[in-house]
Backbone as numpy.savetxt, mean C-alpha at the origin, in Angstrom:
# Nx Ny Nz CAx CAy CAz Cx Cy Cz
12.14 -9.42 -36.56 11.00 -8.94 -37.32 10.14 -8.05 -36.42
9.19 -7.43 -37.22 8.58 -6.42 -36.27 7.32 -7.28 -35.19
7.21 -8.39 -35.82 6.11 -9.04 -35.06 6.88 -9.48 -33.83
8.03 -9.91 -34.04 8.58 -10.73 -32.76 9.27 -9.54 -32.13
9.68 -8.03 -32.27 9.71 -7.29 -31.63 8.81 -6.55 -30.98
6.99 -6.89 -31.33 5.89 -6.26 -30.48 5.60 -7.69 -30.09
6.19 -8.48 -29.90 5.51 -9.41 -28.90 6.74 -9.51 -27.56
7.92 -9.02 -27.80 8.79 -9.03 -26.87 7.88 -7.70 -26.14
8.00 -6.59 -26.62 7.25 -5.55 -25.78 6.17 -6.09 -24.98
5.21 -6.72 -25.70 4.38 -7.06 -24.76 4.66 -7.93 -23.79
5.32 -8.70 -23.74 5.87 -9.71 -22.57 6.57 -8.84 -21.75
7.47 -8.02 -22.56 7.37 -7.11 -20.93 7.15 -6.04 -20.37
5.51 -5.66 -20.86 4.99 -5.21 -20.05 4.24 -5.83 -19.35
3.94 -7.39 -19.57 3.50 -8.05 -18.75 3.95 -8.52 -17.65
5.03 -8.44 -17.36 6.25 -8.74 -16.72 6.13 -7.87 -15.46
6.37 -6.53 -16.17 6.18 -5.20 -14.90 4.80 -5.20 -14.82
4.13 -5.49 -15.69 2.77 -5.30 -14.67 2.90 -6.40 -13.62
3.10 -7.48 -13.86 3.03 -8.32 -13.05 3.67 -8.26 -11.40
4.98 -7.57 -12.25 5.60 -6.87 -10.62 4.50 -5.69 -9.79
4.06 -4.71 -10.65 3.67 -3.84 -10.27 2.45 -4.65 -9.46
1.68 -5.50 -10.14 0.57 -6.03 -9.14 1.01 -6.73 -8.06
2.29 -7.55 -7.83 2.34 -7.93 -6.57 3.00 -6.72 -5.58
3.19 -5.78 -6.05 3.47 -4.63 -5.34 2.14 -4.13 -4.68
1.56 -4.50 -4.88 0.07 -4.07 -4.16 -0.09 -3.96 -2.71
0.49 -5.51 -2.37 0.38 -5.97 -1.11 0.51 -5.64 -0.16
1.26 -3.76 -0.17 1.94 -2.86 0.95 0.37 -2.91 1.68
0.47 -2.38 3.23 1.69 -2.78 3.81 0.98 -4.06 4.83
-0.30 -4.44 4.59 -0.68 -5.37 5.45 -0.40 -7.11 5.15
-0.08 -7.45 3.73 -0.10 -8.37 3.15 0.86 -8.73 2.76
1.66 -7.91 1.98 3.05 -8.19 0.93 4.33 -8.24 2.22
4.31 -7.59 3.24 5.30 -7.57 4.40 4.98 -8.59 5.36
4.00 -9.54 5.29 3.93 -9.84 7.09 4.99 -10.63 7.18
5.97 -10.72 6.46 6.88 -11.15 7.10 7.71 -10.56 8.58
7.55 -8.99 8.28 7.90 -8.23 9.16 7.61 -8.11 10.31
5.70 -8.85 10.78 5.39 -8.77 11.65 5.83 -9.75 12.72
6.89 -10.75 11.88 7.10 -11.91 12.73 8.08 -11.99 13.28
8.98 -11.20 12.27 10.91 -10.62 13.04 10.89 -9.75 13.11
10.33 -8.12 13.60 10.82 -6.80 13.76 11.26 -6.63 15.14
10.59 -7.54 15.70 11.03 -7.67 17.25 12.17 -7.84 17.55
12.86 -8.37 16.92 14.32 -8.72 16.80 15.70 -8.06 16.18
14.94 -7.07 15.84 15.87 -5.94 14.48 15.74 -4.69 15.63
16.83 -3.77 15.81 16.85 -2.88 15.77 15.93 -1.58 15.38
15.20 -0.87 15.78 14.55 -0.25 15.56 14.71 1.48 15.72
15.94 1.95 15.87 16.52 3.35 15.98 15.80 4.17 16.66
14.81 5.01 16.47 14.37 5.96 17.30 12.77 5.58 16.95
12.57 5.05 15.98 11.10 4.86 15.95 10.05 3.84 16.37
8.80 4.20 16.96 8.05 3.18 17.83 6.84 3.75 17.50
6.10 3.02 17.88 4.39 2.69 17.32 3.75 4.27 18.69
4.53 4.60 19.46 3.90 5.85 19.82 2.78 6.35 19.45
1.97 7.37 20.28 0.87 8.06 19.22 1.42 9.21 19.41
0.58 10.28 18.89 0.91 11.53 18.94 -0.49 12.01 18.98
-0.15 13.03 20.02 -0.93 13.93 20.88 -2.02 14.87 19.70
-3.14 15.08 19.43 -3.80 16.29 18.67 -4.75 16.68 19.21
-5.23 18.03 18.67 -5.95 19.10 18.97 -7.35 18.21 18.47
-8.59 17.95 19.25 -9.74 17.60 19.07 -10.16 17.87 17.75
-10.44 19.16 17.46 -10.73 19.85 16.15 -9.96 20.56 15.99
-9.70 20.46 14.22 -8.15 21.82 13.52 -8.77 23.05 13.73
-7.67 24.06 14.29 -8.51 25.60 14.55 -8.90 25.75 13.39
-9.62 26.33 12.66 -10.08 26.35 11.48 -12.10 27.36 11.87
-11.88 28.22 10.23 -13.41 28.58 10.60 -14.06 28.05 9.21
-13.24 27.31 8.60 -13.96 26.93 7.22 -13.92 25.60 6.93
-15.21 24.95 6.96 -15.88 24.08 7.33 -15.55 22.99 5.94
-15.15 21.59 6.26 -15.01 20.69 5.82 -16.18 20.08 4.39
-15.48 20.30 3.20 -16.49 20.34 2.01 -16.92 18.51 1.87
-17.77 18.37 1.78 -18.70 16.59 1.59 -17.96 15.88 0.45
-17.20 14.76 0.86 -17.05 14.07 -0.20 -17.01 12.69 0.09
-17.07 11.91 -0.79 -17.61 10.66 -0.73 -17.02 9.94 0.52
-15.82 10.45 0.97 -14.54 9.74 2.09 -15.84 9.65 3.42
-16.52 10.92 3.56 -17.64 11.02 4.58 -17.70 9.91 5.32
-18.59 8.67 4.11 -19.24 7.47 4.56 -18.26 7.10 5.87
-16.91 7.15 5.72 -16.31 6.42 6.71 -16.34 7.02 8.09
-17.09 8.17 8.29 -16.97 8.79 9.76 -18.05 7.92 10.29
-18.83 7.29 9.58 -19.95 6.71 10.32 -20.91 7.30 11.09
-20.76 6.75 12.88 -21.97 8.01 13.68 -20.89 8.67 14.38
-19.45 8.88 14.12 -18.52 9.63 14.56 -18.29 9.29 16.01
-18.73 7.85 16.54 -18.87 7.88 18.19 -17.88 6.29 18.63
-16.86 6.24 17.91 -16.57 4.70 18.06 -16.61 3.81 19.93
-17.41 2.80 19.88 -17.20 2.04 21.10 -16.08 1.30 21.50
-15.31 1.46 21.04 -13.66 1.06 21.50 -12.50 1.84 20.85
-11.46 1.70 21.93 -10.35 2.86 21.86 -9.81 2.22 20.31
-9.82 3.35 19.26 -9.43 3.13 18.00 -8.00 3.32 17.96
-7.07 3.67 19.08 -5.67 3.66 18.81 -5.13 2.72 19.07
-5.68 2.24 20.10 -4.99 0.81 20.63 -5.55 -0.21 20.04
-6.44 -0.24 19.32 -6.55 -1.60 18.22 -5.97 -1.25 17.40
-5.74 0.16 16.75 -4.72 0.42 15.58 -3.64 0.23 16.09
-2.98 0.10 17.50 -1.76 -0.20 17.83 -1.68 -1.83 17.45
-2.65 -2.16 18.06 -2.68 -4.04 18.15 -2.51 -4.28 16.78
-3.25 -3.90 15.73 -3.47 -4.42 14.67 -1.68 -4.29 13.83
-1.25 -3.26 14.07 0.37 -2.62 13.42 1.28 -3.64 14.29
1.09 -3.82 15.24 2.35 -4.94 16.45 1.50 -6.39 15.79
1.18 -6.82 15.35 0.70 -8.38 14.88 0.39 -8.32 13.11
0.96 -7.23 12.44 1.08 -7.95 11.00 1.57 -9.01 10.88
0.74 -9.95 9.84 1.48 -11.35 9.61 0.62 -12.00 10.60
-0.14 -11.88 11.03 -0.91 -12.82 12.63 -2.31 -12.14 12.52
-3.04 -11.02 11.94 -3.81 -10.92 12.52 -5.06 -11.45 11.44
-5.81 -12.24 11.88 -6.62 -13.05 11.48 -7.63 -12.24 10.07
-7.84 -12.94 8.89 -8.82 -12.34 8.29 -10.18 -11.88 8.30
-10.48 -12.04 9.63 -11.93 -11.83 10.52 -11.73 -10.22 10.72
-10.66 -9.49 10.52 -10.50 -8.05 11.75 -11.14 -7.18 9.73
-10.81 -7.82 8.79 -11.28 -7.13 7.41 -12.90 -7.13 7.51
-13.42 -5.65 7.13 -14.83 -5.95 6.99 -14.65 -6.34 5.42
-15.91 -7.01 5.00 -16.76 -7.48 4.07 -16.34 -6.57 2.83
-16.71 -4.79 3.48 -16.64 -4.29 1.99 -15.25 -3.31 1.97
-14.07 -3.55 2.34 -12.80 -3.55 2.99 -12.78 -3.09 1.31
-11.57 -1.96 1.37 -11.07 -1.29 0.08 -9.43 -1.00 0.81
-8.72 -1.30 -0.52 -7.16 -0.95 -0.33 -7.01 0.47 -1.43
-6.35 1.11 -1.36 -5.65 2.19 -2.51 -4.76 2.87 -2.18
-3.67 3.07 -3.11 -2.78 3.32 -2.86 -2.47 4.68 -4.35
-1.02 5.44 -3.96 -1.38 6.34 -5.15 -1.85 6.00 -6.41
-1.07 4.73 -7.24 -0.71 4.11 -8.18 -1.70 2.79 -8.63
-2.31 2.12 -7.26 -3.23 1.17 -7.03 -4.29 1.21 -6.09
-5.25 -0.21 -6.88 -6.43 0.06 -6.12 -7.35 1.10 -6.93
-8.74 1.15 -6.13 -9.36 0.31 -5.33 -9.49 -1.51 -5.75
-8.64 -1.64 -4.18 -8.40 -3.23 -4.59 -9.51 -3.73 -3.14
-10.14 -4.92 -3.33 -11.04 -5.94 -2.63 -9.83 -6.66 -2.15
-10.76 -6.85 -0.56 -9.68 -7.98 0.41 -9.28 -8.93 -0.52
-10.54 -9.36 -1.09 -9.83 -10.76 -1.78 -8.94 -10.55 -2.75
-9.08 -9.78 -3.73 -7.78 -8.99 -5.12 -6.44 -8.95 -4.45
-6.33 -8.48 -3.29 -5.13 -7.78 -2.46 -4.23 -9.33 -1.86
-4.84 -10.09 -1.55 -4.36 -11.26 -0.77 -4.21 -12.52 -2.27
-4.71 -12.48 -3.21 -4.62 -13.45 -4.27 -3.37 -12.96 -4.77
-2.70 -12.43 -4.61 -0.99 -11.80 -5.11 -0.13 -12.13 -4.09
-0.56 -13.13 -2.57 0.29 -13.68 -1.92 1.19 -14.78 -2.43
2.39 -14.65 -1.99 3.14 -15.98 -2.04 4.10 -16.06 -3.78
3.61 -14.97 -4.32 4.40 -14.48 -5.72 5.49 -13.79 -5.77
5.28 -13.22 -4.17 6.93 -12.44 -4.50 7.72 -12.82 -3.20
8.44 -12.98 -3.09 9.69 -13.11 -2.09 10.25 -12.03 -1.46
9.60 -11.22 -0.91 10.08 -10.07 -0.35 11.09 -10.33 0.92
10.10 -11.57 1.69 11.12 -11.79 3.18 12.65 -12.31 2.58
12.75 -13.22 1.24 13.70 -14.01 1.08 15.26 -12.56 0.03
13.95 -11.96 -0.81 15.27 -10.77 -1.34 16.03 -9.72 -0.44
14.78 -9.48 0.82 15.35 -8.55 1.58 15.37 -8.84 3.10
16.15 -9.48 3.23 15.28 -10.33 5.17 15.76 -8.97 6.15
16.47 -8.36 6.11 16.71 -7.77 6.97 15.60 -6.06 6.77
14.86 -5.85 6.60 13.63 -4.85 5.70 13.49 -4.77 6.72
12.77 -3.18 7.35 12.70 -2.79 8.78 11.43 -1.68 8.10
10.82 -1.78 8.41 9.68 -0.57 8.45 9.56 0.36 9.02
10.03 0.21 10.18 10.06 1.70 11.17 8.89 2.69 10.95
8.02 1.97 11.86 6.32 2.59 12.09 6.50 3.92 12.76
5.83 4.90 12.99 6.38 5.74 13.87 4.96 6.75 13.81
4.18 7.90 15.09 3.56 8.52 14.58 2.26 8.22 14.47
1.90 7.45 15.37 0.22 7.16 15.07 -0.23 8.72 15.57
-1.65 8.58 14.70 -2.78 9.99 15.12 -3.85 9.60 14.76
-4.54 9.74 15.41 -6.23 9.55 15.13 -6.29 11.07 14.67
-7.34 10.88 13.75 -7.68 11.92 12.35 -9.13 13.07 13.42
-8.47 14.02 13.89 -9.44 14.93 14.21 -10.67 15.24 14.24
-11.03 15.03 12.57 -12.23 15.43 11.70 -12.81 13.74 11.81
-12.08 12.58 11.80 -12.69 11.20 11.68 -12.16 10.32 12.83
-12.63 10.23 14.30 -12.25 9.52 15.38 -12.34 7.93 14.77
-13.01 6.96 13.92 -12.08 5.73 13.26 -11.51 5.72 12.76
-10.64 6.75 12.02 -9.28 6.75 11.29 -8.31 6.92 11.52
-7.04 6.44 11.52 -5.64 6.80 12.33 -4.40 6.76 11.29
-3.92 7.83 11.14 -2.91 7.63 10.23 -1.39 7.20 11.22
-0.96 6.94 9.95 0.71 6.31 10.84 1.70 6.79 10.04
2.95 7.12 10.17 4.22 7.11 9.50 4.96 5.61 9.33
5.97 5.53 7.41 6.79 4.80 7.85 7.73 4.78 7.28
9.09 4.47 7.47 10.00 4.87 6.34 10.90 3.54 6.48
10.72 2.95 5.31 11.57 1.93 5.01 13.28 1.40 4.80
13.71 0.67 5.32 15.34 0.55 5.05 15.30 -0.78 4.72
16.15 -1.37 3.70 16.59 -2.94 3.33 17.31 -3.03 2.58
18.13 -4.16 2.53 19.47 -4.34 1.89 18.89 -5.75 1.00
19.54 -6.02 -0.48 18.99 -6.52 -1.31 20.08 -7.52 -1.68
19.94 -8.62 -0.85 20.84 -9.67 -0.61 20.27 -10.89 -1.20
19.08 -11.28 -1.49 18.77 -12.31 -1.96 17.87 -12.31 -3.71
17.83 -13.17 -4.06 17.46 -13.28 -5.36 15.86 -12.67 -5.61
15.30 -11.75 -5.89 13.80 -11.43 -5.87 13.05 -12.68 -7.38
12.09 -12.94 -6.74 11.66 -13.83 -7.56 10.10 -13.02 -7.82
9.77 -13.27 -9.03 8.50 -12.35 -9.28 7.98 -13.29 -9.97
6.60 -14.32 -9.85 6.58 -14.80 -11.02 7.02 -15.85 -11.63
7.52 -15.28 -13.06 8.23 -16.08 -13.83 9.85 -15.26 -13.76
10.05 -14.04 -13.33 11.01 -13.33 -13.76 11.90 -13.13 -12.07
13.26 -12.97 -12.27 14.28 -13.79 -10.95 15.29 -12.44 -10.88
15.16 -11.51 -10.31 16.20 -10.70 -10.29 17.14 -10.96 -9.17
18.46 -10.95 -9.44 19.57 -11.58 -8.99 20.07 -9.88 -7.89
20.19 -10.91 -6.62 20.65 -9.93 -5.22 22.00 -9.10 -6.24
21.55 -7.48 -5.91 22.79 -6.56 -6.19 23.54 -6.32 -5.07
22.72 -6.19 -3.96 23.41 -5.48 -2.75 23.13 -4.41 -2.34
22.14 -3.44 -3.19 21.98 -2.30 -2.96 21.07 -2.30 -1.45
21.37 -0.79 -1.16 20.57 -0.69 -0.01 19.42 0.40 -0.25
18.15 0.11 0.02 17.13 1.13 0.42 16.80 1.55 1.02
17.43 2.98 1.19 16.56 3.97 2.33 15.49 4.50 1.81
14.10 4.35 1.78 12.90 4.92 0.96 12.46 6.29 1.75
11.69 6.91 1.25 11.01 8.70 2.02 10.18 8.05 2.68
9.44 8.51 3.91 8.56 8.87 4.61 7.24 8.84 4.07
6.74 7.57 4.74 4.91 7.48 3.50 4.19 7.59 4.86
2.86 7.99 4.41 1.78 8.25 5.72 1.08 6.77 4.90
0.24 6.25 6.11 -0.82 5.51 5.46 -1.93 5.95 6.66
-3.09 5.48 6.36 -4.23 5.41 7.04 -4.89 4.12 7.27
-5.34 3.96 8.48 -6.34 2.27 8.85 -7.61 3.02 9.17
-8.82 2.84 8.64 -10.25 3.45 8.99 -11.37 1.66 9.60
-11.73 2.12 10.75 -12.26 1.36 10.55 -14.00 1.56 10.70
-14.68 0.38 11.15 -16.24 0.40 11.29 -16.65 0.73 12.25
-17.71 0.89 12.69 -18.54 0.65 14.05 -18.55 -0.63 14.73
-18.24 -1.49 13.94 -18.13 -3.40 14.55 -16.72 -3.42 14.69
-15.99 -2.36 14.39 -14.41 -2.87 14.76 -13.54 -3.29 14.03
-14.16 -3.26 12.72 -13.54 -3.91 11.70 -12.74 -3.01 10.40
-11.68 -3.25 9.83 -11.16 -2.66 8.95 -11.78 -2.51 7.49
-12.01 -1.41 7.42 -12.69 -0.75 6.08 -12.11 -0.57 5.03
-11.26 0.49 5.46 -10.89 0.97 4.36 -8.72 1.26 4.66
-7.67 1.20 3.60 -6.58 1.64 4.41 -6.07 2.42 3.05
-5.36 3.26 3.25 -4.63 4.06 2.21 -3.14 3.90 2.95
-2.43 3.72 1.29 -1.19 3.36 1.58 -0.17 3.72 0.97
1.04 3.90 1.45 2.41 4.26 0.09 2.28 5.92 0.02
1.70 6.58 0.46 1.53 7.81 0.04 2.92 8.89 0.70
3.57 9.32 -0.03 4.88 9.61 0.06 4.96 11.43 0.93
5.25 11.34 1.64 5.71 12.73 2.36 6.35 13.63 1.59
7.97 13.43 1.00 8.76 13.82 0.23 9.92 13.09 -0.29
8.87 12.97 -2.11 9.68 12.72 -2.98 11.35 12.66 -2.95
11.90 13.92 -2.68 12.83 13.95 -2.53 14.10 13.60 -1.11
13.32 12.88 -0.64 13.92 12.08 0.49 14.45 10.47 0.36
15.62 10.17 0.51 15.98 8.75 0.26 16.61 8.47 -1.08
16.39 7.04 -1.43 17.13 7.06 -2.74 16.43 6.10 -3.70
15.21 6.12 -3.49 14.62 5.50 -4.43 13.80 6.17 -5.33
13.82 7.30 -5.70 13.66 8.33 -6.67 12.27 8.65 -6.31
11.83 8.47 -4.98 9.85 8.59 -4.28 9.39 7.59 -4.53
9.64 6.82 -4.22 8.95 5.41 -4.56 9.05 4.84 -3.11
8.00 4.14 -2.50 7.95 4.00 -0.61 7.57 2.53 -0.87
7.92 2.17 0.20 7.67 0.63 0.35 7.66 -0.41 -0.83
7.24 -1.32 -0.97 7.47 -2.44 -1.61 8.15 -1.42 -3.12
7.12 -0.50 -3.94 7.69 0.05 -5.14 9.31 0.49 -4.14
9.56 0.56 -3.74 10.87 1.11 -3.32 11.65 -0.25 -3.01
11.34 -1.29 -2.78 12.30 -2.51 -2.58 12.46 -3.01 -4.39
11.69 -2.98 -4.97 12.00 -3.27 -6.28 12.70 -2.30 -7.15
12.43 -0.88 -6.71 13.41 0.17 -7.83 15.01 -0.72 -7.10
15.22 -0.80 -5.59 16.22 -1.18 -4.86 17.01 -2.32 -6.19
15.92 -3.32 -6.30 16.04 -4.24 -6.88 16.42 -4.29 -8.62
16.31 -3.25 -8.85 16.59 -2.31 -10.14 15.22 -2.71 -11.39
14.30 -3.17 -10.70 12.47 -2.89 -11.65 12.28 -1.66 -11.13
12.51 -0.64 -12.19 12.39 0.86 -12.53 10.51 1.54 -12.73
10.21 0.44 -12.39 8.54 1.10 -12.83 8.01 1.98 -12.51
7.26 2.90 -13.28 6.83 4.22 -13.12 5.84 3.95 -12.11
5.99 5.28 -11.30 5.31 5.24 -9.47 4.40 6.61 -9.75
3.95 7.15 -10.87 3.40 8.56 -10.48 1.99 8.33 -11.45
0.95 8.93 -9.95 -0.17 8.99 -10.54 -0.65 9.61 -12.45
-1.45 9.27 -13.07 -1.77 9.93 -13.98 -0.33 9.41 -15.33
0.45 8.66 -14.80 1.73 7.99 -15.61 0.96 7.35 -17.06
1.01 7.60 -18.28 0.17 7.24 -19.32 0.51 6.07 -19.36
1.99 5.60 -19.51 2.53 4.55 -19.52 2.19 3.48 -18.43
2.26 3.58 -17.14 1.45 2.87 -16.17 0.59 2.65 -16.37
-0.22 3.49 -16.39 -2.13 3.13 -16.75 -2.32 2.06 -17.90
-1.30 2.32 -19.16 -1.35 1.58 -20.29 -0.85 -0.53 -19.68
-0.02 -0.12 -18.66 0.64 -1.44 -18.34 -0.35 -1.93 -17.85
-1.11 -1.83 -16.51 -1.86 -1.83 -15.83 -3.17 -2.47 -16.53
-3.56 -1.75 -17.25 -4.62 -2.40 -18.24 -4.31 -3.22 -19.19
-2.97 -3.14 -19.94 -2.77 -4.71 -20.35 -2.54 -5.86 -19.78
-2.01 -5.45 -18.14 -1.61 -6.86 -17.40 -2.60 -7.28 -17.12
-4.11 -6.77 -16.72 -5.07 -7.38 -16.85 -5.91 -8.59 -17.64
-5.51 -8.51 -19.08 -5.26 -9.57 -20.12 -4.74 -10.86 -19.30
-3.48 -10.63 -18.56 -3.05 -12.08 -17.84 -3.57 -12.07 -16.85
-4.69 -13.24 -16.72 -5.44 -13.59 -15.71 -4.49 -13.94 -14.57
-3.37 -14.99 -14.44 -2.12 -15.18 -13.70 -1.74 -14.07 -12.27
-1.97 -13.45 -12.95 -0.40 -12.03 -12.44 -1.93 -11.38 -11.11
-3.08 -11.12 -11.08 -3.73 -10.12 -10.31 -4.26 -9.11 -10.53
-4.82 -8.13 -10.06 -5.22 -7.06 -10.32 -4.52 -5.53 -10.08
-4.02 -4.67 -10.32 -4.46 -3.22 -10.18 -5.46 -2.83 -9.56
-6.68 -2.96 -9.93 -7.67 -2.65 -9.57 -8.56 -3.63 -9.23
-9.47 -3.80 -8.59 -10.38 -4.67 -9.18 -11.69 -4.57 -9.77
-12.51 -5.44 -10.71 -12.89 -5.30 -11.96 -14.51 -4.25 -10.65
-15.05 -4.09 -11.55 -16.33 -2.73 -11.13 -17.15 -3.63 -10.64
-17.43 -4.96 -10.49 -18.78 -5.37 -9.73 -18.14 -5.98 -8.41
-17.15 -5.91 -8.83 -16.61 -6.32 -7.17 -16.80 -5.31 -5.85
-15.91 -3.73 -6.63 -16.08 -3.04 -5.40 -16.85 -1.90 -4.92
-16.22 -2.18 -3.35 -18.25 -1.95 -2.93 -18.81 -0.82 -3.06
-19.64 -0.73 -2.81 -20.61 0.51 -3.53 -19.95 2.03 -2.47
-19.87 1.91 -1.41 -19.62 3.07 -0.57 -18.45 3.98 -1.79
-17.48 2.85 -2.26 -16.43 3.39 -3.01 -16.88 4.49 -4.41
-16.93 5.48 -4.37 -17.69 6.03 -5.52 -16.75 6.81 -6.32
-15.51 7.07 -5.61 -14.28 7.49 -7.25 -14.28 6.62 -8.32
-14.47 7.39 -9.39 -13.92 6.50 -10.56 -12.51 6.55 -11.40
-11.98 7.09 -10.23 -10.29 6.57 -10.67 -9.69 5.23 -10.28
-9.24 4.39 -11.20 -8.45 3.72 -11.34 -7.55 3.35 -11.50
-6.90 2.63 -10.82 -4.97 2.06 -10.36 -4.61 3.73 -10.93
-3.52 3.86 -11.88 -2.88 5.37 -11.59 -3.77 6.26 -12.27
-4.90 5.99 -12.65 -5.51 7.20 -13.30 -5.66 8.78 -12.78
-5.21 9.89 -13.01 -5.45 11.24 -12.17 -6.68 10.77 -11.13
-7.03 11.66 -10.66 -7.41 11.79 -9.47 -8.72 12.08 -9.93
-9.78 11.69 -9.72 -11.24 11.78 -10.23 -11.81 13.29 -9.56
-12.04 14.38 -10.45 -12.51 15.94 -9.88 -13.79 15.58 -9.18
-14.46 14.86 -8.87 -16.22 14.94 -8.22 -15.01 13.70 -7.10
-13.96 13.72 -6.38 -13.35 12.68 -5.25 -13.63 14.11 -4.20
């Protein structure tokens, strides 16, 4: 009947939303498994290195104001911001919830702005160490950001083989075998004047057309692996539509989190995949 065929729809889009929200967790939360065995894996040519930059981009046209600002702070940080961004990348999975500031924001293309607490309440739902144990991140590429001495972006490009059962939930996708080579994502760690982590942007893809998970980086790339096909592109009508119904299930987490939570510095009003807010 048509009723019990729009209630199957809705179950599963509750389903992928549900995946899609524990997909959130990239890359400080949903992986620390990684931080506890990478030591032990093979690591090919890539290492937590930094890379060398020019103080200021030659440039004669001057950097336009936007809300990101707040995070330069007084532009003068009192401790070396690479080597805690080193420390902090060599101890995922270990490093204490004290190093998050207070008004700490996650976002990613698709997700977010998510609150420390939104981001970590989606622990322990998915089985990432158990579907893919052998998952290698391959960090590579630190740089402190020119224009913002607390910000440091990093490279990372993901590989894992999909040997164990992914459990999401309520929903159990059975090991295929496939392997994921994902593209090249930059993320960013910004932090405070106290030392503390602010703000991180994550998943953000170099080129689409690299690898074989159709641009989809990290965790969204262990689940396309896993054959949950969910749409990964900003401004996706269909995403946005999931996204806001999985909200309905209190259970599953957030996308976003709800408007009195996050913190005020945050002033885009785009949400989980919504386009890109024109006054960002």
């Amino acid at each position: 009947s048509r009723c019990a065929y729009n209630q199957q729809q809705k179950t599963t889009m509750m389903k992928m939303n549900a995946l899609l929200l524990l997909a959130c967790t990239l890359p400080s939360v949903s992986l620390a498994f990684v931080g506890n065995s990478q030591a032990n894996r093979p690591s090919a040519t890539f290492s937590l290195s930094s890379t060398a930059t020019d103080k200021n981009p030659s440039t004669s046209i001057e950097p336009q104001p936007q809300f990101l600002d707040y995070l330069k702070f007084d532009g003068n940080p009192s401790f070396d911001v690479m080597a805690k961004t080193r420390e902090y990348l060599d101890n995922r999975g270990k490093n204490p919830e004290t190093i998050y500031s207070d008004d700490y924001v996650l976002r990613g293309p698709v997700i977010g702005p998510l609150t420390r607490k939104d981001l970590t309440s989606t622990q322990g739902q998915l089985n990432i160490a158990e579907a893919f144990p052998d998952t290698q991140t391959n960090t590579f590429g630190l740089t402190q950001d020119p224009e913002n001495p607390y910000r440091v972006f990093y490279f990372e490009k993901w590989r894992a083989t999909h040997t164990g059962p992914l459990q999401a939930g309520s929903t159990t996708m059975p090991p295929t075998g496939n392997i994921m080579d994902g593209p090249v994502h930059v993320n960013t760690v910004c932090w405070n004047p106290e030392g503390k982590i602010v703000y991180e942007a994550v998943g953000n893809v170099v080129d689409r057309h690299e690898g074989n998970t159709e641009g989809k980086a990290a965790v969204f790339g262990l689940l396309h692996t896993a054959g949950v096909k969910i749409p990964g592109s900003p401004g996706s009508a269909l995403l946005r539509l999931i996204q806001r119904l999985g909200h309905l299930d209190k259970s599953t987490g957030r996308s976003f989190s709800v408007e009195e939570d996050i913190p005020a510095w945050w002033k885009s009003k785009s949400r989980g995949a919504d386009p890109t807010d024109p006054s960002d």
